[in-house]
Structures are given as structure tokens and as C-alpha cells.
GUSE-204245 format. One record per residue: x, y, z of N, C-alpha, C in turn. Coordinates in steps of 0.05 Angstrom, whole numbers, plus 5000, padded with zeros to 4 digits. Layout:
N
XYZXYZXYZ ...
//
This chain:
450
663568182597663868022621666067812617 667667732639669567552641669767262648 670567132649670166872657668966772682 670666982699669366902738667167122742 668667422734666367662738664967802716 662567782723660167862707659868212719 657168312717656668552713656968652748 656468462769656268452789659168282808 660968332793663568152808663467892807 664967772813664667392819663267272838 661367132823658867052844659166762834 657566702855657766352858656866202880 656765952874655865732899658765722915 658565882941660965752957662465472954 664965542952666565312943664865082923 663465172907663765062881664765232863 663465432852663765632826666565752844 665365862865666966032880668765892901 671565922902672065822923674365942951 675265832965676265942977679066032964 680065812949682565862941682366092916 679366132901679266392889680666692911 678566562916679066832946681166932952 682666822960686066742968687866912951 687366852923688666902900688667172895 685367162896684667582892685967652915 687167632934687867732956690667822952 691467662946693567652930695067772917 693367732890693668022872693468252874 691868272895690668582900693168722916 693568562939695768552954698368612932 699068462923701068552900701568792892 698868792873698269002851698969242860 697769322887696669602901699869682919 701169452919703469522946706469502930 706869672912708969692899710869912914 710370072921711970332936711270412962 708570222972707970252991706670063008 705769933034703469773027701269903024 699169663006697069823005695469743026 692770023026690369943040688669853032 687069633042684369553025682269483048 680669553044678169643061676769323050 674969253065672868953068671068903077 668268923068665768813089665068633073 662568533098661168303084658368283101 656968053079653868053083653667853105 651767783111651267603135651267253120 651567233098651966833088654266723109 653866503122655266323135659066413112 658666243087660266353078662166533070 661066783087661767023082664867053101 664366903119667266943143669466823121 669366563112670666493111672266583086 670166693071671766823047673267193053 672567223078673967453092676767393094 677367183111678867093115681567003109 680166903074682566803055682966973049 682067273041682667503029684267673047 683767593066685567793084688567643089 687867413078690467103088692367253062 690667273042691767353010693167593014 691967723021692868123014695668213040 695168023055697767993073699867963073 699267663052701567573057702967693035 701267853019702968072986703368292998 703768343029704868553044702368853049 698868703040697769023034697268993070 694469193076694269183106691069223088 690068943112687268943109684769123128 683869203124682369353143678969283138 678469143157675468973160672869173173 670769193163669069343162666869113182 667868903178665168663187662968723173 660968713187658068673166657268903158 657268963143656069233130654469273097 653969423094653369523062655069483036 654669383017656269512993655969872991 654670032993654870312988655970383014 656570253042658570333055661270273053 661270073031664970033031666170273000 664070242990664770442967665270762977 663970832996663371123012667071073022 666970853040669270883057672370833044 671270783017674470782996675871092989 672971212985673371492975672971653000 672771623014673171813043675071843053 676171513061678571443076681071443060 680371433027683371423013684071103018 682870913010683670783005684370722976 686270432974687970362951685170232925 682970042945680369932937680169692958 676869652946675569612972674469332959 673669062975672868902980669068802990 667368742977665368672990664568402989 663968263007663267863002660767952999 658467912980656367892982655767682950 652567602964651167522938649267742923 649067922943646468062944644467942948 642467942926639367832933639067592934 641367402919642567082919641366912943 641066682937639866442970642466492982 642666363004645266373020647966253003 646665982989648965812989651565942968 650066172949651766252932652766502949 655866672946657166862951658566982927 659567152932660567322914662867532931 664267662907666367842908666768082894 665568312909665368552902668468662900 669368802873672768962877670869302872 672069362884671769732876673769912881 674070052861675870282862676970452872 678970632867679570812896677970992882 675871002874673771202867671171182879 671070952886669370812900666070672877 668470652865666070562829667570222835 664870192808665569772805668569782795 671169602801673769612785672769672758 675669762745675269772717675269502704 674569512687674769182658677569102653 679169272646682669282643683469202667 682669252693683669132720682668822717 680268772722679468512718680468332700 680968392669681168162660684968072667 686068332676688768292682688368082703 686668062727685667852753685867602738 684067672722682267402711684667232698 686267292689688367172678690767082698 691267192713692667102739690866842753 688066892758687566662762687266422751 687566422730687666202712690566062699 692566262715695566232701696566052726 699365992726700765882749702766062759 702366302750704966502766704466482787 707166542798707566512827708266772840 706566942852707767202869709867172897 710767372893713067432919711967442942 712967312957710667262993712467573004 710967733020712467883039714367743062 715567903068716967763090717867923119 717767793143719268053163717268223160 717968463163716368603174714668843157 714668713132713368783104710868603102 710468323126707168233122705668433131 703368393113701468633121700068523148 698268833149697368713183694068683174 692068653193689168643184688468743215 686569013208685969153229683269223234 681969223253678569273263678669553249 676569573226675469843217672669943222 672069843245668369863250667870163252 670070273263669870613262668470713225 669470583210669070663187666370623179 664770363190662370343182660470613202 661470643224659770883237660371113227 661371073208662371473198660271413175 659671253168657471173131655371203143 654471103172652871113180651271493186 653671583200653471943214653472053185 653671903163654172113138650772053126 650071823128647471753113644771933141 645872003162643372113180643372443177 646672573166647472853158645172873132 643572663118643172803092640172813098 638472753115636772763119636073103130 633773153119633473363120631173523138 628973353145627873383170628173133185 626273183217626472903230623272813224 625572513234622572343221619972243245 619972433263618972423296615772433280 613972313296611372223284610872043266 613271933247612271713231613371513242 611571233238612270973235613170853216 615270723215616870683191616770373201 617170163179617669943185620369943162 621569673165624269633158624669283153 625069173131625368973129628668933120 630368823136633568813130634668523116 631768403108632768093092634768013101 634967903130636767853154638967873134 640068113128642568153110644468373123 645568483117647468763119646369003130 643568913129642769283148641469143179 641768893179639768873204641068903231 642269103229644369213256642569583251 644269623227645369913218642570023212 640769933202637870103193637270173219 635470003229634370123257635470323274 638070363272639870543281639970853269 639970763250639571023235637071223239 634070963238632271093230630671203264 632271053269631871113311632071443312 635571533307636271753309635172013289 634471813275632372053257630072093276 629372083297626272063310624271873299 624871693279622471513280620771323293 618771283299618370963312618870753288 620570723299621670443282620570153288 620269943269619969693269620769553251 621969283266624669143244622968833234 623068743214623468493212626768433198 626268193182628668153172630268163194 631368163224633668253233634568073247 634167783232635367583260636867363235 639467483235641067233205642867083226 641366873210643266593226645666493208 646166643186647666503160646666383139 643866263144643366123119640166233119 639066403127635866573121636666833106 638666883098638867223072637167173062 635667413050633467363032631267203036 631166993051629366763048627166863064 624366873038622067073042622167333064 622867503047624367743069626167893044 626168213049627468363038626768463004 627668622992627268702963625468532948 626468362945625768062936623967942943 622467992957618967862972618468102991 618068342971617068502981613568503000 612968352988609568252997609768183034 612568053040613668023074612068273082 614168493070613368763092610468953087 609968933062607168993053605468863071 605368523082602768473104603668663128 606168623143607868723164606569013157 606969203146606369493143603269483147 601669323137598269303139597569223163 598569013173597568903210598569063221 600869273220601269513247601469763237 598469813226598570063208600670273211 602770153193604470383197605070603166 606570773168605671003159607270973126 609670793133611970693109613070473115 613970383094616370163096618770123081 620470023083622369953062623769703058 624069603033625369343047628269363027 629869193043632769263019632968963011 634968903004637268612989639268513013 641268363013643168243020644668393026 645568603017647068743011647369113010 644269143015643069343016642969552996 643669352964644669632947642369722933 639469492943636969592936634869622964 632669782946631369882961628169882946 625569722960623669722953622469832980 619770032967618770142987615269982990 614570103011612070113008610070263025 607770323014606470593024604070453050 602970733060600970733075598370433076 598270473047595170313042596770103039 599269933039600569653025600869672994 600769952983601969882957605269812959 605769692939608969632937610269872916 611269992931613270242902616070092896 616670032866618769922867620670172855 622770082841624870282835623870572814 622670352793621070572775620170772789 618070762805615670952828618071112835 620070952848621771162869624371322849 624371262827626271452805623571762803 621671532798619771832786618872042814 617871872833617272042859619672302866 622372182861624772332866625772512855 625672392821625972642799624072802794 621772832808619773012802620173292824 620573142849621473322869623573402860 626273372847627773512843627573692826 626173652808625673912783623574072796 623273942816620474242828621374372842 624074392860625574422879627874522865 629474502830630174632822632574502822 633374292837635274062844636773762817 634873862795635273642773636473892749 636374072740637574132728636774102691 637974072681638673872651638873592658 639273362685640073172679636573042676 637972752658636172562655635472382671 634772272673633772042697634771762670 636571672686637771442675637271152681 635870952662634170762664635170532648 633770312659635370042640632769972625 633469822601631769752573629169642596 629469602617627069382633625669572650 625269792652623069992669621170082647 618270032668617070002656615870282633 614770192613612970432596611170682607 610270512636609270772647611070982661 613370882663615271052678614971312668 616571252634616171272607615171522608 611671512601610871672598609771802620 610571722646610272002669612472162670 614272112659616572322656615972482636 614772422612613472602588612372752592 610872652611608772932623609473092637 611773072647613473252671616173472646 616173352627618073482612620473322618 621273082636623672982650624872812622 627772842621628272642598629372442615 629672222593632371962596633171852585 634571632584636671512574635871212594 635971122570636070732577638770642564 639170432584641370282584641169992584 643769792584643669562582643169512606 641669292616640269262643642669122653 642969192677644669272704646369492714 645269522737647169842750649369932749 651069762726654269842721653870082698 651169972685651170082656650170322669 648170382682646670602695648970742704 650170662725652470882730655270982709 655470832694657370952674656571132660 653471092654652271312635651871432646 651471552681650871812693653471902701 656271732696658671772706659472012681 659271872660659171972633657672222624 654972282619653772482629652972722646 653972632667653972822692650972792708 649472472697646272532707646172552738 644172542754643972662779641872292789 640572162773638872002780638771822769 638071552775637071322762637871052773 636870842756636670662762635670432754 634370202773633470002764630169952768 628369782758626369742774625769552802 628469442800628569262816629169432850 629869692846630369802871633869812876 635569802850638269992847637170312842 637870462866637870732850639670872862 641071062845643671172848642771522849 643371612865644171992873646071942868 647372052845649772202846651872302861 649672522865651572782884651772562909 650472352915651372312953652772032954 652471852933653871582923654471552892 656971332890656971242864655471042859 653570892875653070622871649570642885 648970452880645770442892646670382915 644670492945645370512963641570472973 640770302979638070312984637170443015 639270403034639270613052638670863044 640370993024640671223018637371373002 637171152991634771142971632571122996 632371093025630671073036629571343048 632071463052631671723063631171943045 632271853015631172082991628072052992 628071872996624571823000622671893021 623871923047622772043071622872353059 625272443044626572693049623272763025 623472673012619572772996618272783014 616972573026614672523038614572753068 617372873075616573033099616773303094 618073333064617373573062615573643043 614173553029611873553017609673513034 609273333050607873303072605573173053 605873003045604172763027605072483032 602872393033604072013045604271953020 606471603011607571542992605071522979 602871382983600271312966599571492942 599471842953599571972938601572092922 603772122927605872152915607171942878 605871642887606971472874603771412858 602271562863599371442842599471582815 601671842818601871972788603071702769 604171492774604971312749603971122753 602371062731601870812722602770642713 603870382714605470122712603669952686 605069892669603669722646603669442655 602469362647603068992662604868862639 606068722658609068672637609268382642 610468282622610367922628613667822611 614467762630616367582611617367242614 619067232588618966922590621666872592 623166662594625866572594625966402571 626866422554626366162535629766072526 629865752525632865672519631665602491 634065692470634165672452637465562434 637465532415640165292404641865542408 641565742397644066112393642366252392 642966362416642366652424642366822401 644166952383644867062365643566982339 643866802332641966652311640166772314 638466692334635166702338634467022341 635167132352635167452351635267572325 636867452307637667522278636267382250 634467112274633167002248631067192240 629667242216628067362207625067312211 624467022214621966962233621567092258 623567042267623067232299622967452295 624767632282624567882279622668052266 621267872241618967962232616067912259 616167722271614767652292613967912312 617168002318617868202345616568432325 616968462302616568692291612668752282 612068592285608668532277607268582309 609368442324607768572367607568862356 610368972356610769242367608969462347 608269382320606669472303603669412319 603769222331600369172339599669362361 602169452391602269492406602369812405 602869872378603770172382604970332410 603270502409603970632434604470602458 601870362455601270292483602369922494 604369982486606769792496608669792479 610669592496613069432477614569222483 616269212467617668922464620568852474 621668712493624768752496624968392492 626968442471628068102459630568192471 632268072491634568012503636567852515 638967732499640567572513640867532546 642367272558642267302582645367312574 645867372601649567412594650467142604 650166972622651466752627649266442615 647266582603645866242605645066212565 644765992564643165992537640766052530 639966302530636966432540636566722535 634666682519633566932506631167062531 631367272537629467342551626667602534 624967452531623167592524620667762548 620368002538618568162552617068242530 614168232548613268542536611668642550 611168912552608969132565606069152538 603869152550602069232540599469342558 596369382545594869442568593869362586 594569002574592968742596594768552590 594368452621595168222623594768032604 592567982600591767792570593467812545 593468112535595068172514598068222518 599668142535601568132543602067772535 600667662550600267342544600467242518 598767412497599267302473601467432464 602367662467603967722444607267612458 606767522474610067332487610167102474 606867012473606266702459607066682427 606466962410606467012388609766972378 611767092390615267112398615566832401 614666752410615466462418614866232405 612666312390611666072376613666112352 614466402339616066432317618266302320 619566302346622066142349622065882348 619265722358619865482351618265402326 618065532310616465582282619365592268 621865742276623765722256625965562267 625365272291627165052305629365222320 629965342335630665522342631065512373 627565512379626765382409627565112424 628765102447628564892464626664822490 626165042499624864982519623865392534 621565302538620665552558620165492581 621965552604621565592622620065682651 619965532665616565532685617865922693 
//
């Protein structure tokens, strides 16, 4: 990771971390970079944060005036600007979002004309322009670029996400929570024309309610919502819509894990998975784990976040995977988690199996998992001191089978993140306490976090 962008692009507190004149700059460059023999095109949406216009704005002020032609999507998806890079042929594409973030912070999605996260070699080339004093060549005459209404483009992501559905969804009640974010136009629309009876929360953003109790992220919102109007499903997404948490008949919550396994199971029964693995980050849980064992399903864990997940199925050729948090990536139909997309892989079980999620998602069992945040003097140190490590190594000996241990850096903070899975809650409790006490047993520890 780079100075401004981490695993997820440049995020930040509007005009603090992030500012407009960032904005400006990437606009800029991009504009530059992309319009050497031609102008370029660059495609742009954004989430519903107050902030979000204005950092539209400077980007489109930026990529203009370096002669590209901006082409504005307005509010939409991250997995619809990625779809509409690689459809439409664009140069790369633009998203303002925080995702699951409070309002006040925003961010800046770059993606490829592949419609994947930029490459690392692109970025840190950015990252260094923004921090230098070069001065780029303004266009001039009739080489400024133009910035043009592309809303057509969000309705073609839309006609492409209702083509993959495979029956109609006439007889179910579906509820929909849009964490007054990026789908609370576009879901209900979708799930309308599928035949569903639809019902929305999440769908009233004023600029500063994203997320706020509502969406992926307080999934428990649509879980009561799904119980007071007995309805048949639900889903709730992010900011941004690149996740997707479900939930069933009775108010269970299925998160990403449930919906990797619900999905990859139908596909190996259906003949649709092949050799691939179901691709997972170090943080899903043990029971995932071993309900794939029992299915014969392999996988592959990764460093937790969906860059790492998709490089390794980019790499691979896998067909599935994801996060537990509700990133999950199809392959064959996106490069990127698309929780829309992930909503209808999920109808696309449930109607043709003709089983409600309850039963579908009771084959895995979830270990109870606990983790801690702990600040400590070095990250590195402490991971490497031999107290802790003999510590971590005495859990996972105690826990055998039936759990485990993830000791993990954070990438931007001073903070070791400890987990572990076991069979109870209780014994989860101690053996985090056991990790922890070693660390401040070898001065190491600063503080554990509420």
C-alpha cells in the first residue's frame, strides 16, 4: 500500500485526509496519462455522501482540463462502473465512494480498462505526482475535454444484472435495504422487473445517513424489517453496493461465508464449478472450512481484502469467493464484488432448488469468533517476539481442530489484530486473553481496545 491508496483506493475524511485539490490532481493525471494520441475516456460514478458531488467535480475540472472527456454515470455502483469500463471500452473508470465508511469520510476508486482495481505500478507513479510540484500541460482550444451525461450506461449494468437471472422472482417477497447509498434508486428496479414484491428501506439519502444503522453493516435493520412483514428474503448491501448481506425467512443473518458456501455447492451440483476453488481471506470462518470438506470443495485463503481475493482467482482461473463481510466475486459475470450481483446468485438457488434460504444456509456452522484490536510499540517486533509466539503457538495446540488463531497487522494503524475461532464463546475469551496477556508479559502492549 501507498501513501494516499491502500487496498481500497484513497479514502479519507473529506477535505481533511482527502481533499478537493487531491481530486483535481488525479484528474489530472489521469487526463494526461490516458490522452497521449487521443483524448481519453473515463467513465465516473458516485455514492450518495454530500461530498461525493463535489469531488465529481474537481475530477472532471482535472481530466478536462488534461484534454480527457469525462463521462458521468451519477449515482451508481462500484461493480457498475467496472462493468461499464469493459463494455464500453473505456481508457478507466472513476468511483467517489467510502463504501461502508460514516458519511464524513470519501474515497477514490481508479479501475482499469479491464475493469479490475488499477495496477500498483500505475498508482505509485500517481502517488508521486501528487506529492511532486510538476506542472502538466493545460489543454487548449478545442483539445479541452468535454464532460458528458452517461446515465445510459448505468441502465445497460442494470438490463445486464436482470439478463442473468434465471427464473422470475413472481411470488416472493423480497425486502432490500440500500444503506441510503448507491442502490437506493437501482435495486428496487431491478427486483420489480424480476416479478418480485419488493420492499425498500435504506432509500431516502440526504448526504449525511450512508450507512447510518442501515445496510451490510447493521444488518440486524433488515433482519427486524424482514420479521415484522414476514417476508420471504432480504438483502442488505454497503455504500457502494460492492457487498451484500442476506437474510432468510426465519431472521437469520447469512453473511458472505453462508453465501460463498450456499453458491459453491449449487455449482458443483449443477456441474458449473469445475476444478475451481472457492477463494477466501485468512478471516472466514472455520466452519466455512469444514463445510467445504464435506462437499469435497477446495480453497485457497488470502490476505484479507478483495484485491487479494480477486488476483488469486484472476491468477487461478477460480470461479468464486470472497469475503465474510459480504465481498463476493463470480467471475464469469464481474471482476469485482458486486452485491447486486451476489443477490440474484442467491435468488438464482433459492428458485431453482425451490428451498428457502433457512434451509439452504443451516448446512454450515459458524464457530464463534472473537477478536481484539490491540496497540502495541511494533507491529513486527511483537509478532516475532517469542513470548507471543510461543503463546499463539500453546492456543492453537490447545484448540486443535476445533479452532484457530489469526495474529495480524493492520495496514494503516499501530495494531495488531488478534482473532480466534473456537467452540465457545467463553473459550474464545480466554484464549484472546492468553495472546494478550503474553504481549504485555513481554512490554510490547499499549493498550486494548473497547
Amino acid at each position: 500500500m501507498g501513501k494516499y491508496f491502500g487496498t481500497d483506493g484513497f479514502r479519507g475524511e473529506a477535505n481533511v485526509n482527502l481533499t478537493v485539490d487531491h481530486a483535481f490532481k488525479i484528474g489530472r493525471y489521469l487526463g494526461h496519462r490516458f490522452s497521449q494520441s487521443r483524448p481519453a475516456k473515463v467513465v465516473i460514478g458516485k455514492d450518495t455522501r454530500r461530498s461525493s458531488y463535489m469531488f465529481e467535480y474537481a475530477l472532471c475540472a482535472g481530466l478536462t482540463a488534461s484534454g480527457a472527456d469525462a463521462y458521468l454515470l451519477h449515482v451508481t455502483t462500484t461493480p457498475s462502473v467496472s462493468y461499464i469500463v469493459r463494455a464500453d471500452d473505456f481508457d478507466c473508470g472513476i468511483m467517489i465512494t467510502a463504501s461502508h465508511n460514516p458519511f464524513q469520510d470519501n474515497g477514490i476508486k481508479l479501475i482499469n480498462i479491464n475493469g479490475d482495481k488499477m495496477e500498483e505500478s500505475f498508482i505509485e507513479e500517481l502517488e508521486e505526482y501528487l506529492d511532486s510540484d510538476r506542472t502538466l500541460p493545460y489543454a487548449q482550444r478545442q483539445m479541452i475535454g468535454k464532460t458528458v451525461d452517461y446515465a445510459a450506461g448505468r441502465n445497460r449494468y442494470i438490463g445486464y444484472l436482470i439478463s442473468l437471472a434465471t427464473r422470475s422472482y413472481k411470488g416472493f417477497r423480497i425486502g432490500l435495504d440500500c444503506a441510503n447509498g448507491s442502490t437506493w434508486q437501482m435495486a428496487k428496479s431491478i427486483f420489480d422487473a424480476l416479478g418480485a414484491d419488493t420492499y425498500v428501506i435504506g432509500n431516502r439519502p440526504d448526504g449525511l445517513n450512508v450507512n447510518v444503522e442501515c445496510g451490510a453493516t447493521h444488518p440486524e435493520t433488515l433482519r427486524q424489517y424482514v420479521m415484522n412483514n414476514h417476508l420471504d428474503i432480504g438483502f442488505s448491501f454497503d455504500g457502494d453496493a460492492d457487498r451484500c448481506i442476506a437474510v432468510d425467512e426465519k431472521g437469520n443473518i447469512v453473511n458472505g461465508d453462508s453465501i460463498m458456501y450456499i453458491c459453491a455447492k449449487y455449482m458443483q451440483e449443477h456441474s458449473m464449478l469445475g476444478n475451481s476453488k472457492v477463494v477466501t481471506t485468512i478471516m472466514s470462518n472455520l466452519g466455512l472450512y469444514k463445510a467445504l470438506d464435506r462437499l469435497g470443495i477446495g480453497y485457497e485463503k488470502t490476505a484479507v481484502g478483495d484485491k487479494y481475493v480477486a488476483e488469486n482467482m484472476r491468477e487461478y482461473g477460480h470461479l468464486i469467493g470472497g469475503e465474510q463481510s459480504g465481498h463476493i466475486i463470480f467471475s464469469r459475470y464481474a471482476n469485482t464484488g458486486d452485491g447486486l450481483l451476489t443477490a440474484i446468485k442467491v435468488m438464482e438457488v433459492v428458485t431453482e432448488t425451490k428451498q428457502p434460504l433457512s434451509i439452504l444456509a443451516e448446512e454450515i456452522t459458524a464457530y464463534p469468533q472473537l477478536l481484539r484490536n490491540v496497540e502495541v510499540t511494533d507491529k513486527s517486533e511483537t509478532m516475532n517476539c517469542e513470548e507471543v509466539k510461543e503463546a499463539v503457538r500453546k492456543v492453537e495446540e490447545d484448540l486443535g481442530s476445533d479452532g484457530r488463531v489469526v495474529l495480524r497487522p493492520s495496514g494503516t494503524e499501530p495494531v495488531l489484530r488478534v482473532m480466534v475461532e473456537a467452540l465457545t464463546d467463553e473459550l474464545c475469551e480466554e484464549k484472546v486473553n492468553e495472546i494478550i496477556d503474553a504481549m504485555r508479559s513481554a512490554g510490547k502492549l499499549l493498550k486494548v481496545r473497547k
